[in-house]
py3Dmol code that shows the C-alpha trace and the ligand (Angstrom):
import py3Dmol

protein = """\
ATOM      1  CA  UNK A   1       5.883  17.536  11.036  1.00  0.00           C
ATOM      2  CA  UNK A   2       3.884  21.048  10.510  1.00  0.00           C
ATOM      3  CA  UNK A   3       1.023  22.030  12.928  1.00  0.00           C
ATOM      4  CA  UNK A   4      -1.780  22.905   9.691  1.00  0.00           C
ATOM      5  CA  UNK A   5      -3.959  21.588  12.079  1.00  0.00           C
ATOM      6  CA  UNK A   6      -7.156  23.481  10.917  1.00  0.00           C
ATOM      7  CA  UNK A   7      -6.359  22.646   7.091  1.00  0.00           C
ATOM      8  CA  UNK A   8      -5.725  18.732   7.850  1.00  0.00           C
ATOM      9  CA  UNK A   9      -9.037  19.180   9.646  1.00  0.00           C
ATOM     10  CA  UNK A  10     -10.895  20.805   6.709  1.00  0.00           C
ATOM     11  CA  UNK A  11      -9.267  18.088   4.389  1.00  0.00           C
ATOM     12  CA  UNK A  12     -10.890  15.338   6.174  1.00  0.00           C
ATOM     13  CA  UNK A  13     -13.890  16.392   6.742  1.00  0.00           C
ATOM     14  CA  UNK A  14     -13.775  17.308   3.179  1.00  0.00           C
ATOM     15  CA  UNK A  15     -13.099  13.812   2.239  1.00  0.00           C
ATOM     16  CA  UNK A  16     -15.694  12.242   4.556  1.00  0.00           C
ATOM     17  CA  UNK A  17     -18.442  14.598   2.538  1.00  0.00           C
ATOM     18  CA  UNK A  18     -16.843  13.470  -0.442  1.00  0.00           C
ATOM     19  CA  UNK A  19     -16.496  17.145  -1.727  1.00  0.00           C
ATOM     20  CA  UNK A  20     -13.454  16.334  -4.843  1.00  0.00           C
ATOM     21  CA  UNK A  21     -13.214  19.638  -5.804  1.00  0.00           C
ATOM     22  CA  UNK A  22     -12.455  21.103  -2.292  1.00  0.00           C
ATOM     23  CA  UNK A  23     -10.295  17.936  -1.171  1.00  0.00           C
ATOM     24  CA  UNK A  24      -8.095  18.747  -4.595  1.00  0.00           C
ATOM     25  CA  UNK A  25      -8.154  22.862  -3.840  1.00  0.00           C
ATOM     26  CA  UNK A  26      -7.205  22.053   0.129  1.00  0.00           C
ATOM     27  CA  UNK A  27      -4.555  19.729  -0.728  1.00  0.00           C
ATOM     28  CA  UNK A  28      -3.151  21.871  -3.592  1.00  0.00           C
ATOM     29  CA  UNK A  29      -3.023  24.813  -0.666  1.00  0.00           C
ATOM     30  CA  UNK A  30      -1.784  22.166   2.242  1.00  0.00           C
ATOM     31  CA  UNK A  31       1.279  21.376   0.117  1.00  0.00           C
ATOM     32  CA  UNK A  32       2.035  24.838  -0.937  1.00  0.00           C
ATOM     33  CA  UNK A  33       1.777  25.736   2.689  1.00  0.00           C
ATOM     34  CA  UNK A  34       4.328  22.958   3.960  1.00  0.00           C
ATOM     35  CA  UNK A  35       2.400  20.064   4.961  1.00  0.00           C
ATOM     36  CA  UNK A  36       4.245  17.541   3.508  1.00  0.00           C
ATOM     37  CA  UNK A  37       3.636  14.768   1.006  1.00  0.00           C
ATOM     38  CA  UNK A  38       3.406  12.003   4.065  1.00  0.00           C
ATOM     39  CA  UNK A  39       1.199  14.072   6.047  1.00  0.00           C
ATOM     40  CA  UNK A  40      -1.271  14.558   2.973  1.00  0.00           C
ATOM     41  CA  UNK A  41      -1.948  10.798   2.943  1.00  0.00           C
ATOM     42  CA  UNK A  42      -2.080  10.230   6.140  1.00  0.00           C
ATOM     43  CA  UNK A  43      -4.377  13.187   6.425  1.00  0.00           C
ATOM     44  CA  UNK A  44      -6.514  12.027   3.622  1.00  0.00           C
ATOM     45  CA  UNK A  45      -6.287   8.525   5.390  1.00  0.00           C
ATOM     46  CA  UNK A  46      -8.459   9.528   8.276  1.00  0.00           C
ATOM     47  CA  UNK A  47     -10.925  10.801   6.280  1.00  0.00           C
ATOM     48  CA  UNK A  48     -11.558   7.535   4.204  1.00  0.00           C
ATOM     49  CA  UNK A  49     -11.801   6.107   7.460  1.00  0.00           C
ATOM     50  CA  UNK A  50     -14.894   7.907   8.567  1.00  0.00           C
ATOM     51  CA  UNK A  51     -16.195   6.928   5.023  1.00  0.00           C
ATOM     52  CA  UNK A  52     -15.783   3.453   5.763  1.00  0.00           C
ATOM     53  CA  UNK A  53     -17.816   4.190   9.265  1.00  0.00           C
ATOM     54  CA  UNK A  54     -20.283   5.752   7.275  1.00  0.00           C
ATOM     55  CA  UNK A  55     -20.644   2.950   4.643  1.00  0.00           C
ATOM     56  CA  UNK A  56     -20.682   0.458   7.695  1.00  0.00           C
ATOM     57  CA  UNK A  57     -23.793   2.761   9.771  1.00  0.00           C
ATOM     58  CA  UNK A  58     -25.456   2.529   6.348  1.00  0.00           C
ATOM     59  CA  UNK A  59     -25.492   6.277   5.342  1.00  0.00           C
ATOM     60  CA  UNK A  60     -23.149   6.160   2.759  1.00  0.00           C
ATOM     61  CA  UNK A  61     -23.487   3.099  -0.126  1.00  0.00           C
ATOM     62  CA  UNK A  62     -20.958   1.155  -2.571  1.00  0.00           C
ATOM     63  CA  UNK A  63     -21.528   4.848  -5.103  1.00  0.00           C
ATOM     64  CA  UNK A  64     -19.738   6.498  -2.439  1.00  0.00           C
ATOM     65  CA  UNK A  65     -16.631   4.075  -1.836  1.00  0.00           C
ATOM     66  CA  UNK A  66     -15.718   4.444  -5.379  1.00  0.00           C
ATOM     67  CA  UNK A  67     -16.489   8.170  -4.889  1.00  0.00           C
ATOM     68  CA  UNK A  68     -13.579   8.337  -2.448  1.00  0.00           C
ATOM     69  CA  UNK A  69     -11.163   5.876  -4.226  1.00  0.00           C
ATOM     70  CA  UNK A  70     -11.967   8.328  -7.251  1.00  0.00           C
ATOM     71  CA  UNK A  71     -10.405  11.581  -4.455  1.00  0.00           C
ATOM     72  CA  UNK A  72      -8.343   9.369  -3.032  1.00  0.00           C
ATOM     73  CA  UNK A  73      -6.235   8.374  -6.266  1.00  0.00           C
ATOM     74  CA  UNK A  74      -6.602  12.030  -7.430  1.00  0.00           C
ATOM     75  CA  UNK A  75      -4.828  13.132  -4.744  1.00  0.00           C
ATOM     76  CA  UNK A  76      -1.557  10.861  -5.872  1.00  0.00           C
ATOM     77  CA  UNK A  77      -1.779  12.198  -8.832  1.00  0.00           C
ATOM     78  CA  UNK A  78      -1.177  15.651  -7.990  1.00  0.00           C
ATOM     79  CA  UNK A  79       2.488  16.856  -8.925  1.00  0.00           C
ATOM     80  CA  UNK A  80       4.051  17.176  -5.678  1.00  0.00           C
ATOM     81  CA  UNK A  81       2.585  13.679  -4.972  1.00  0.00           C
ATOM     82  CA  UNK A  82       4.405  12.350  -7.935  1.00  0.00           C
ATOM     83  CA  UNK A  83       7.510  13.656  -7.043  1.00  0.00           C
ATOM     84  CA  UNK A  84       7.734  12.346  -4.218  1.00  0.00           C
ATOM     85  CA  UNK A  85       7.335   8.715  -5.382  1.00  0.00           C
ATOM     86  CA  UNK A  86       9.424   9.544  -8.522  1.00  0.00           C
ATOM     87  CA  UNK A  87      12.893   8.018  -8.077  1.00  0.00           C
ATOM     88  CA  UNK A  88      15.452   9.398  -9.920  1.00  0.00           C
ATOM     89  CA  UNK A  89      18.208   7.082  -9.004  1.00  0.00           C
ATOM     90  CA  UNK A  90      18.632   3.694 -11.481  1.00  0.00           C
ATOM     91  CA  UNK A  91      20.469   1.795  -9.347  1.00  0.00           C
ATOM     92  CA  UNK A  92      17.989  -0.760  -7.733  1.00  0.00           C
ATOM     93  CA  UNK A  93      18.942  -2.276  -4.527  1.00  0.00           C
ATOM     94  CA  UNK A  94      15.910  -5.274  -4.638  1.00  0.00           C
ATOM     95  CA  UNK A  95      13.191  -6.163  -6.909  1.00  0.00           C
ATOM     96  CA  UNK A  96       9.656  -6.782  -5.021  1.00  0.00           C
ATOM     97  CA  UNK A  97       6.521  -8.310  -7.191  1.00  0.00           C
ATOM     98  CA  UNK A  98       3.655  -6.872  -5.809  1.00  0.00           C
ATOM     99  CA  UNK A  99      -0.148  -7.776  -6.109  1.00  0.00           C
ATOM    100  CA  UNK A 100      -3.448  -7.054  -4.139  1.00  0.00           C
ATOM    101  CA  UNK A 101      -4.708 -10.704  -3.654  1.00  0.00           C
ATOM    102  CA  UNK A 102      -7.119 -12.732  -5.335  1.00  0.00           C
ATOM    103  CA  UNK A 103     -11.057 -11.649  -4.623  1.00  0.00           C
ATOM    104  CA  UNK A 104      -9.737  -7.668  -3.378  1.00  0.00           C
ATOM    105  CA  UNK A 105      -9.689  -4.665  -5.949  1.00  0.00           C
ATOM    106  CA  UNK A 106      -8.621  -1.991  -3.189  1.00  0.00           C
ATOM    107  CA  UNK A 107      -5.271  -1.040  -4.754  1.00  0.00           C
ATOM    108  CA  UNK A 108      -4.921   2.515  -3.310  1.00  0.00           C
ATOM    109  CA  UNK A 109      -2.337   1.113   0.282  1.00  0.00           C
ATOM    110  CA  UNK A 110      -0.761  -0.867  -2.837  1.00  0.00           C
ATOM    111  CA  UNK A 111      -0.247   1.735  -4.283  1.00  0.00           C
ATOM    112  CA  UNK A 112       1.387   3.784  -2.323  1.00  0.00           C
ATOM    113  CA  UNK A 113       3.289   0.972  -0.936  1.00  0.00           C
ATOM    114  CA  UNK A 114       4.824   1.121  -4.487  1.00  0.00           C
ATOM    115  CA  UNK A 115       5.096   4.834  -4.657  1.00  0.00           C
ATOM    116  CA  UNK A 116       7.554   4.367  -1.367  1.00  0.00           C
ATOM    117  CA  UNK A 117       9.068   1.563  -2.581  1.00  0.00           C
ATOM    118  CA  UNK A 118      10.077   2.564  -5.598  1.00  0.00           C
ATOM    119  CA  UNK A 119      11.640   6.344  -4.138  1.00  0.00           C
ATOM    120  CA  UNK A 120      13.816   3.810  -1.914  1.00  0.00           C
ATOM    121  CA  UNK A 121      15.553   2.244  -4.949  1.00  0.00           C
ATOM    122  CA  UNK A 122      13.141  -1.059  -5.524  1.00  0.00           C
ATOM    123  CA  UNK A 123      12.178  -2.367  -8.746  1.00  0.00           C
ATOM    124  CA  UNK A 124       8.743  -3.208  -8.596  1.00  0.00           C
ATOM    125  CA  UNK A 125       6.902  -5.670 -10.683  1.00  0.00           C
ATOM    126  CA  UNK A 126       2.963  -4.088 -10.198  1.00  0.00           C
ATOM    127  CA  UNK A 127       0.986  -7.317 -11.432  1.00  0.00           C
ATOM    128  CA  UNK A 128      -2.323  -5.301 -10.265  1.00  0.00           C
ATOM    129  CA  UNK A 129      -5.124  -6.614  -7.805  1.00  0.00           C
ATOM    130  CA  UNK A 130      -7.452  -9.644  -7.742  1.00  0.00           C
ATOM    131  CA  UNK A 131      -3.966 -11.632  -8.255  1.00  0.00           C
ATOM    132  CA  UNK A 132      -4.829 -15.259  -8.209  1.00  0.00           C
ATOM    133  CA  UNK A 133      -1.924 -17.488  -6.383  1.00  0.00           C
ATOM    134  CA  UNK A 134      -0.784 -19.125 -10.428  1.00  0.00           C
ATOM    135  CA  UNK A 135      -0.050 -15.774 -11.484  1.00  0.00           C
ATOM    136  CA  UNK A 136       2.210 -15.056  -8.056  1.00  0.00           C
ATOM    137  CA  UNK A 137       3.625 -18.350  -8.497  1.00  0.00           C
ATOM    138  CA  UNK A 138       4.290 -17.408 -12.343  1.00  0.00           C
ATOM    139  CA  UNK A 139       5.600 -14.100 -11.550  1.00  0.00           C
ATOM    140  CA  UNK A 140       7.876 -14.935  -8.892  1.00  0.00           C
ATOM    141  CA  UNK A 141       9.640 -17.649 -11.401  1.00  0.00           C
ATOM    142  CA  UNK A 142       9.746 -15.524 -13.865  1.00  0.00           C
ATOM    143  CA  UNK A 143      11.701 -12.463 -12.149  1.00  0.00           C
ATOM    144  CA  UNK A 144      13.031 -13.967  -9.520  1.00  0.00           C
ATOM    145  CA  UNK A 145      12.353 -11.017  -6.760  1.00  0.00           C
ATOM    146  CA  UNK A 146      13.955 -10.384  -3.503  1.00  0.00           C
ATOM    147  CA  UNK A 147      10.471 -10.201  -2.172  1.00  0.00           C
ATOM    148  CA  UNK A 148       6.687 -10.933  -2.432  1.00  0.00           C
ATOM    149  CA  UNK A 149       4.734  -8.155  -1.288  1.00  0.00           C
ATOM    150  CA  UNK A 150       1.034  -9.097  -0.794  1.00  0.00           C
ATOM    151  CA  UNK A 151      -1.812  -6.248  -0.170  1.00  0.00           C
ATOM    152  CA  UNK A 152      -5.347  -7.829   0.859  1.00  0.00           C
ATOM    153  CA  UNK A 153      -8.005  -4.590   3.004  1.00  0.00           C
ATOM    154  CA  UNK A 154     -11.203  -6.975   2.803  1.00  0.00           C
ATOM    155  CA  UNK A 155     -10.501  -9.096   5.949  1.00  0.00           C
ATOM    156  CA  UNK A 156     -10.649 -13.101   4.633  1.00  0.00           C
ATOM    157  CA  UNK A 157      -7.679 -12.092   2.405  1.00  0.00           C
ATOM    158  CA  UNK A 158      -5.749 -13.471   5.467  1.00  0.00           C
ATOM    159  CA  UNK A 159      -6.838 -16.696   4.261  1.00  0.00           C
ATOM    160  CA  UNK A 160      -6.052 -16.022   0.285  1.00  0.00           C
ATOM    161  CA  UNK A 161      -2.427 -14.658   1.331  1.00  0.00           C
ATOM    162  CA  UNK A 162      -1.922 -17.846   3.351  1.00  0.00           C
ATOM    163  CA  UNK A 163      -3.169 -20.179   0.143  1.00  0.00           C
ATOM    164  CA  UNK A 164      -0.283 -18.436  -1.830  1.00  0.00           C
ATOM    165  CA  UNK A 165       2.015 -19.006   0.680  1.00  0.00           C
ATOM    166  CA  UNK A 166       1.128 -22.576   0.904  1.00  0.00           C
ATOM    167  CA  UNK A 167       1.545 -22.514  -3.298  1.00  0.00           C
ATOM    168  CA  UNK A 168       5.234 -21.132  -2.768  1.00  0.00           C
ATOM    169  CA  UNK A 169       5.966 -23.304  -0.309  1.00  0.00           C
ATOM    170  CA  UNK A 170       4.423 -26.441  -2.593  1.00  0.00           C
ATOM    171  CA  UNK A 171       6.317 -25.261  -5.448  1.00  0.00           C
ATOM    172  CA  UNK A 172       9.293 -25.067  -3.739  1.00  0.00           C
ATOM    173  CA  UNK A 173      10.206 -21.373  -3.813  1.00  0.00           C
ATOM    174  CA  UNK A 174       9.327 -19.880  -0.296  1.00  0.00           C
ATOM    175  CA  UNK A 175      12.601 -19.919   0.432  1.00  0.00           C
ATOM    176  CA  UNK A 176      13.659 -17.835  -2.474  1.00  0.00           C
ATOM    177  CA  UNK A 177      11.649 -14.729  -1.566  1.00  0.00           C
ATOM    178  CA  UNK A 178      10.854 -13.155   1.277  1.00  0.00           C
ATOM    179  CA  UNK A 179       7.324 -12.176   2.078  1.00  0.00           C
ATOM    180  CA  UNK A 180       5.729  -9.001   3.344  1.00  0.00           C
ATOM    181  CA  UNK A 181       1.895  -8.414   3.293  1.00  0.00           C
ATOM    182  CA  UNK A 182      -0.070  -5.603   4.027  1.00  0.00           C
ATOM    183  CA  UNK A 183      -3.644  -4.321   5.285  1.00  0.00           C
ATOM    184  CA  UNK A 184      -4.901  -2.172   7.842  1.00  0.00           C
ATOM    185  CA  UNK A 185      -6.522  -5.294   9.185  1.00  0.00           C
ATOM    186  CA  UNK A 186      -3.370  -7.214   9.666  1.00  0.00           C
ATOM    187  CA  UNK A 187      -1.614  -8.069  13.036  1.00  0.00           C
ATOM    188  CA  UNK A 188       1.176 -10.501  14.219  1.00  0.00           C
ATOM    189  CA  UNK A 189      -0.854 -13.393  14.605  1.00  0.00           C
ATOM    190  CA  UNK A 190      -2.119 -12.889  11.501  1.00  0.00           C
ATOM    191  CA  UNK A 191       0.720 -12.607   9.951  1.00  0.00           C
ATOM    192  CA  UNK A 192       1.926 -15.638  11.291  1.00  0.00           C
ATOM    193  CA  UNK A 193      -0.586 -17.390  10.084  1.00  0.00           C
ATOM    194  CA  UNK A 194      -0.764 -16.315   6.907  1.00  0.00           C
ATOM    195  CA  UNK A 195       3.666 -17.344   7.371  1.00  0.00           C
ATOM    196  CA  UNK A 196       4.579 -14.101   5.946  1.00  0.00           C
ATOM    197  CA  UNK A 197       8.220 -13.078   7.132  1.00  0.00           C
ATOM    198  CA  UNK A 198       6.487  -9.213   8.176  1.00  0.00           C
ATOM    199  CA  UNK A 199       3.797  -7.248   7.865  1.00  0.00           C
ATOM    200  CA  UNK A 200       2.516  -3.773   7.752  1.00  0.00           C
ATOM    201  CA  UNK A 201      -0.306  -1.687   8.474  1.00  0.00           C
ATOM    202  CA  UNK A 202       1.120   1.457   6.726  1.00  0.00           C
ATOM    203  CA  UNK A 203       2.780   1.649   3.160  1.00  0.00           C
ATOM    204  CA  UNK A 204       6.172   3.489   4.315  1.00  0.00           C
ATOM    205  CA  UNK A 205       6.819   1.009   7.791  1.00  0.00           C
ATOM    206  CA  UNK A 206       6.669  -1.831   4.964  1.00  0.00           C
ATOM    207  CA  UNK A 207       9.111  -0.240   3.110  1.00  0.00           C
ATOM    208  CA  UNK A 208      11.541   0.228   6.155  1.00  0.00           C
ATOM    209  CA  UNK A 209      11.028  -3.933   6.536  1.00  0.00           C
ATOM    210  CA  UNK A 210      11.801  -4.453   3.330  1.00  0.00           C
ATOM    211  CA  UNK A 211      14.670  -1.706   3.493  1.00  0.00           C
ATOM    212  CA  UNK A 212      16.288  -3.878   6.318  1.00  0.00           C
ATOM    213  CA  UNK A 213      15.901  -6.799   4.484  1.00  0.00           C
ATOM    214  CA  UNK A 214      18.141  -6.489   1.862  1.00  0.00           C
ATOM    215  CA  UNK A 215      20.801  -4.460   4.283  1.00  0.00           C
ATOM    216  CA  UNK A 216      21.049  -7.758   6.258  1.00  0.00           C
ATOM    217  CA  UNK A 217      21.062  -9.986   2.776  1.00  0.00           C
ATOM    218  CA  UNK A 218      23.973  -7.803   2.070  1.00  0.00           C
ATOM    219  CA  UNK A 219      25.671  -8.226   4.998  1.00  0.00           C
ATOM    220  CA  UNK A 220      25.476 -12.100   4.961  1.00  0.00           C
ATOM    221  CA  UNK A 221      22.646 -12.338   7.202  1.00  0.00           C
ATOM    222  CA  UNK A 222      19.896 -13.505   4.598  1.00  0.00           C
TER     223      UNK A 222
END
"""
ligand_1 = """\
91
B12
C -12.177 3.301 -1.424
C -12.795 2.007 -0.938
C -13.290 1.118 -1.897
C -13.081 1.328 -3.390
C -11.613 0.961 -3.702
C -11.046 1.796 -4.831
C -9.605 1.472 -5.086
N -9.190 1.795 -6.279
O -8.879 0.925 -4.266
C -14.121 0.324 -4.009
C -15.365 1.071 -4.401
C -13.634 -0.483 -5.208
C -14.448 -0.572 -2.804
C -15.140 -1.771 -2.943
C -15.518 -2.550 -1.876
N -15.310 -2.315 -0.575
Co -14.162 -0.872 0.052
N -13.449 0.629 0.910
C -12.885 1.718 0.458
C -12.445 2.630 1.639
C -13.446 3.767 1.803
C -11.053 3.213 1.531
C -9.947 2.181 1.235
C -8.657 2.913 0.986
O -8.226 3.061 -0.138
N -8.055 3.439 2.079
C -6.838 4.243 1.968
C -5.594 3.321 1.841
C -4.316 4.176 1.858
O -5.579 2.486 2.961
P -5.262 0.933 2.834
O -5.754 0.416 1.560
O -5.678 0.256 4.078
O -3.664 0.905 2.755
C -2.872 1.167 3.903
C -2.450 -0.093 4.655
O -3.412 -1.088 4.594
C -1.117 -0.437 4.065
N -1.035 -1.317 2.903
C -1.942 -1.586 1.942
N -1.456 -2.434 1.040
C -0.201 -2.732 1.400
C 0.734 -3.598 0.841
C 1.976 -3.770 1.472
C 2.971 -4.715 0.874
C 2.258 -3.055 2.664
C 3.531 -3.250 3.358
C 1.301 -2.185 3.225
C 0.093 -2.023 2.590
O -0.561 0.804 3.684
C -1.563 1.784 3.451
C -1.275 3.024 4.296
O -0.001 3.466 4.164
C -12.485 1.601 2.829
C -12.715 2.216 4.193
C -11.459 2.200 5.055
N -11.649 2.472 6.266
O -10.375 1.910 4.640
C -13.551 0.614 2.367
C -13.516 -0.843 2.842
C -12.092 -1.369 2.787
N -14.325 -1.531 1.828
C -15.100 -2.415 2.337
C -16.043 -3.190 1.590
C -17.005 -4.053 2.398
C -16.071 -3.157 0.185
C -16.973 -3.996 -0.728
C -17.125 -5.478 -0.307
C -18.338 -3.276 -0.818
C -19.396 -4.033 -1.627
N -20.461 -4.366 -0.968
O -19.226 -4.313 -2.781
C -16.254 -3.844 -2.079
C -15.250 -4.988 -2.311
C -14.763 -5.001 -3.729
C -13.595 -5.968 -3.830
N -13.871 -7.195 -4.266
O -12.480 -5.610 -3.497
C -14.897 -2.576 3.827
C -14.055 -3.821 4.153
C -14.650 -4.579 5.331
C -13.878 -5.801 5.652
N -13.726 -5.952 6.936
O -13.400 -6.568 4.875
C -14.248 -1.199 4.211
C -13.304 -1.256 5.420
C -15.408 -0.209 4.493
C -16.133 -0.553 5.771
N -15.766 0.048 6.872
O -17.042 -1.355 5.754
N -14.001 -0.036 -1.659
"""
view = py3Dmol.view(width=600, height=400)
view.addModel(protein, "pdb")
view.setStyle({"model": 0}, {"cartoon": {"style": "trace"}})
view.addModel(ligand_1, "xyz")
view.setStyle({"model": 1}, {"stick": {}})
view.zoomTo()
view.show()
């Protein structure tokens, strides 16, 4: 971790006013001065967070959350950003299908979950976001992951990650796949009710999960 403390500061209050050009020009200098890819997000993270506050008060309107998706996704696109979620090794060790659930479009976590994933030797199968429960069911038959990886931010996707539980279970595959889901929203009760096998609240902490997953399918524990 680096101490930029005044930069990550000017970052997010640069996101909160929703100023692209000077988010892009203070990341550009944040990476070149060491803060590091991680830190950028999670930086940029805290000031979509005091967008959402301002949508919720009122003072900032639907214009403005695509405004910051718009920085937000900008941001990953910058090359250091991309490096760090290209993978250069070919050897997969797992193979997650990945969706944002049925009724949500916020595919930024999602993502990023995949950016991680992928740098940690997963195959991911991206099948995009307002994912109805036939096409996870369709998916998951059709490549056979080691895991489901669900993404819902609007709150009552608890209940639409639960329905496609149910659907595996119905169909007879939940015990073919594991399941993670993720969402800043999302707790331990919730994810037990949903009867997801984890769950995260941050993209790289998934990622671990999943990580430990497949070292203890390899080592006989399933
Ligand atoms: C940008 C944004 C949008 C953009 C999204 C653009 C895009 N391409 O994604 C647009 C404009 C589309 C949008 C629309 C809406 N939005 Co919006 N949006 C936001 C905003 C400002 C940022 C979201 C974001 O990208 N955050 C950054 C990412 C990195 O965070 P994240 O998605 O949570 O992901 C992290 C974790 O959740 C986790 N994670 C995510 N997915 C996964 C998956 C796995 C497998 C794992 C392990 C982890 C994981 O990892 C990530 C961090 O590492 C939030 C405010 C906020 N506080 O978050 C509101 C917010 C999410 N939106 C909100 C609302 C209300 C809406 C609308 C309903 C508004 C409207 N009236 O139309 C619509 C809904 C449209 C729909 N059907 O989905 C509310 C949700 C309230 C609620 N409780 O449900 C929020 C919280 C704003 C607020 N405070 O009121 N939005």
């Amino acid at each position: 971790m680096t101490d930029n403390v005044q930069i990550k500061e000017e970052i997010i209050n640069a996101v909160a006013e929703l100023d692209e050009d000077k988010v892009i020009q203070l990341a550009e200098k944040a990476l070149r001065e060491g803060v590091m890819p991680e830190e950028l997000l999670s930086t940029v993270n805290q000031g979509m967070l005091i967008v959402g506050q301002r949508y919720e008060e009122k003072t900032y309107f639907i214009a403005d959350l695509i405004m910051a998706g718009v920085i937000f996704k900008e941001v990953l696109g910058l090359k250091r950003m991309q490096e760090l979620f290209h993978s250069k090794n070919k050897k997969k060790i797992g193979k997650i299908v990945l969706g944002t659930v049925c009724g949500d479009l916020h595919d930024i976590g999602k993502d990023i979950f995949r950016g991680f994933a992928e740098t940690n030797k997963f195959e991911v199968i991206d099948i995009g976001v307002d994912v109805p429960k036939e096409a996870f069911l369709k998916k998951i038959q059709e490549h056979k992951p080691d895991i489901l990886g669900m993404s819902g931010i609007l709150t009552y996707t608890v209940d639409t990650m639960k329905e496609v539980v149910d659907a595996l279970k119905e169909a007879g595959l939940r015990e073919t796949v594991k399941v993670i889901v993720g969402g800043s929203h999302l707790t331990a009760s919730t994810a037990d009710y949903i009867g997801a096998d984890g769950f995260a609240t941050d993209a790289y902490e998934g990622v671990k999960i999943c990580l430990r997953w497949m070292e203890s399918a390899l080592e006989g524990g399933g």
